[in-house]
N, C-alpha and C positions, 0 to 999 in steps of 0.2 A: 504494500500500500504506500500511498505516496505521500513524502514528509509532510507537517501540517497537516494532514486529513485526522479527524476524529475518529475512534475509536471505542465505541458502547460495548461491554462488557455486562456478559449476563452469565453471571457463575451461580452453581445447585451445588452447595456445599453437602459431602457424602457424612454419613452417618446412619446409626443403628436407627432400623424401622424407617431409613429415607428410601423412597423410592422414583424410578426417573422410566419413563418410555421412550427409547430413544428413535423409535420407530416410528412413533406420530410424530415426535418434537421438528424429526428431519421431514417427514412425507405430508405431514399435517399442519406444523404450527408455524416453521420458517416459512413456507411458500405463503400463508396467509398475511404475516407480516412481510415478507416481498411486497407484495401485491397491493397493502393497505398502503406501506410507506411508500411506492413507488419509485420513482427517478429521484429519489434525497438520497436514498441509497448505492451506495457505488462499490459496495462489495460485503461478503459478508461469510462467515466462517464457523463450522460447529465442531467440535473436539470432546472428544471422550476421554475421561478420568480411567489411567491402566495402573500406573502406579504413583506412591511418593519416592522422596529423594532418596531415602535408606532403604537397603537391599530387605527385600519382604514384606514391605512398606504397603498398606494402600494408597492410591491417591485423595487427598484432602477434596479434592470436587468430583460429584459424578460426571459433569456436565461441564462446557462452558458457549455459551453462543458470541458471538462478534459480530458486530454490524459497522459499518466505516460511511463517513459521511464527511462532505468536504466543510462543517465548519457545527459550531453547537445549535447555531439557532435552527440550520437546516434540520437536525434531528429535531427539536424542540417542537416546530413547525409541524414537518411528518407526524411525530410519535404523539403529541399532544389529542388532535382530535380522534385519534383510534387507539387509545390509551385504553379506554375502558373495553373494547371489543382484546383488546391483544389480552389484557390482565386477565380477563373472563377464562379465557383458554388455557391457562396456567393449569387447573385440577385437571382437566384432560390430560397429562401428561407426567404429572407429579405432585407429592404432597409437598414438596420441600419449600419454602423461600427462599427466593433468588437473591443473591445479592448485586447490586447493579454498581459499575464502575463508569465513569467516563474518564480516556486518557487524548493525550495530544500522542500522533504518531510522529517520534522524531529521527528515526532512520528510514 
């Protein structure tokens, strides 16, 4: 992604009795937030929790989604008025709370 582009971070921190469907999250829930944010989005990325840093280790997240957008208000704009249709969809998928990151892409 390209320097200065934003970076939306939606991590499912793992834990006992958490649970994640990564089969609708990918077939189901990404394509529908495509599709609501539209052209604000410029790229966007889903990664699976295999391990942590120490040998045996789980990993600390089940989950993590990535969304890239060329500036905060673009996201803001997009995500704002389909906030409540994307949030709704979260129990289809997982009991867990997400925790949400915004960063600046500086490589």
């Amino acid at each position: 992604m390209k320097k200065g582009s934003i970076k939306v971070s939606v991590l499912y921190p793992d834990g006992e009795g958490k649970t994640f469907d990564m089969d609708y999250y990918c077939n189901r829930h990404i394509p529908m937030v495509a599709e609501l944010l539209g052209d604000a989005v410029i790229g966007a990325s889903v990664e699976k929790g295999v391990a942590g840093g120490e040998p045996e280790s789980t990993a600390m997240f089940k989950a993590m989604g990535n969304l890239y957008f060329d500036s905060v208000e673009m996201f803001q704009n997009s995500f704002g008025p389909n906030a409540e249709k994307i949030l709704n969809d979260i129990p289809n998928y997982t009991n867990i709370e997400p925790v949400v990151q915004i960063s600046e892409v500086m490589i």
